[in-house]
C-alpha positions, 0 to 999 in steps of 0.5 A, a space after each residue: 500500500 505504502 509503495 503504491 501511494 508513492 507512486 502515485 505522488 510520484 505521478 501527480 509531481 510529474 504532471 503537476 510539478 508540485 515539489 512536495 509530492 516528490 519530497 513526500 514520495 521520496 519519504 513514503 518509499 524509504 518508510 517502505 523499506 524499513 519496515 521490517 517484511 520489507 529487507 527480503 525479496 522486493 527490497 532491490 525493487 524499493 531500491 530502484 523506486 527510490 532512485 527513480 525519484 532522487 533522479 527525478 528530483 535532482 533533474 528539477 533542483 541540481 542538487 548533487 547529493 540527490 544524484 549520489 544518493 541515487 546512484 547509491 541507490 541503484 548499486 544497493 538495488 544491483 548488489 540485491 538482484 541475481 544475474 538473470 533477474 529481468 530488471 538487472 539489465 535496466 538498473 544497470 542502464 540506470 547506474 550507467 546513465 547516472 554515471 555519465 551524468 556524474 561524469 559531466 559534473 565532476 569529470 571524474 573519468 572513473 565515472 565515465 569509464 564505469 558508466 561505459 562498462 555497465 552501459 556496453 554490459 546491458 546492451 550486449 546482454 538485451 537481444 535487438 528485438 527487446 523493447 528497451 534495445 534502443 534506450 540501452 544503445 542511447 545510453 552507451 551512445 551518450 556516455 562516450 560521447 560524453 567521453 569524447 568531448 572531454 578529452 577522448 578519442 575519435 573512436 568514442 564519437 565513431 562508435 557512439 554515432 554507429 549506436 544511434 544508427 542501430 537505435 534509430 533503426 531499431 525504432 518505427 517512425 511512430 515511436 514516441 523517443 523516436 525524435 530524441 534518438 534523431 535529435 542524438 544522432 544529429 548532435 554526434 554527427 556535429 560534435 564529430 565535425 
């Protein structure tokens, strides 16, 4: 129940802004997992509910410790969820892209390197008709291009370019991230040349 109610203060803030149904969505999802029926089989669940959030918050407010926290978030949610778990490769693509945020603010190139691995990790591991295919090639797409644009090599462009290839192939006309996917790939091609 209480995680339900999360969800749906999460879902008003996303339509109606108001800031105190994000804080309190935030508040409700971490009163979830500390009851005590809750440290078992949902917990990673919680976990990355959690980290949707903070990212959410920390996409309206900047504010970096809401960013840490959900990274931390998602690495407790990694840690608590086997290999084979069909969320797995999404949280991984999750801590990927926070990564590569966290690389743009800090510029720590361990950020971005790990932020590739585990990108590259749930892209190979989704097959090509798998509906998230696409999300996962932008992901690993954005972070070398971030590497690229601080300092790498002319390969990270390249091979970022071919990803958003393969995504926008992958993506029908119709598709809602369709123009994101095109609008990415526009922007690689420029920051090549």
């Amino acid at each position: 129940y209480l995680y339900t109610s999360a969800g749906a203060l999460e879902t008003r803030f996303k339509y109606l802004g108001f800031m105190e149904d994000m804080e309190r969505a935030i508040e409700v999802m971490r009163n979830t997992i500390s009851l005590p029926h809750n440290n078992g089989s949902n917990k990673h669940m919680y976990l990355s509910g959690i980290g949707i959030a903070l990212h959410a918050r920390f996409k309206r407010l900047g504010k970096m410790e809401d960013l840490e926290l959900a990274i931390r978030c998602y690495r407790q949610a990694l840690d608590l969820t086997l290999d084979g778990h069909p969320d797995r490769l999404t949280w991984l693509n999750h801590l990927g892209s926070l990564l590569t945020i966290r690389f743009k603010r800090l510029e720590s190139t361990e950020n971005v390197l790990e932020a590739i691995s585990l990108s590259r990790h749930a892209e190979e591991l989704t097959p090509d008709a798998h509906p998230d295919k696409p999300s996962r090639l932008n992901a690993l797409a954005a972070a070398l291009l971030s590497q690229f644009e601080h300092g790498g090599k002319v390969e990270d462009v390249n091979q970022a370019i071919e990803l958003l290839r393969c995504a926008v192939k992958l993506v029908p006309n119709h598709h809602i991230n369709k123009p994101l996917l095109l609008f990415n790939l526009g922007y690689a091609l420029q920051t090549k040349y």
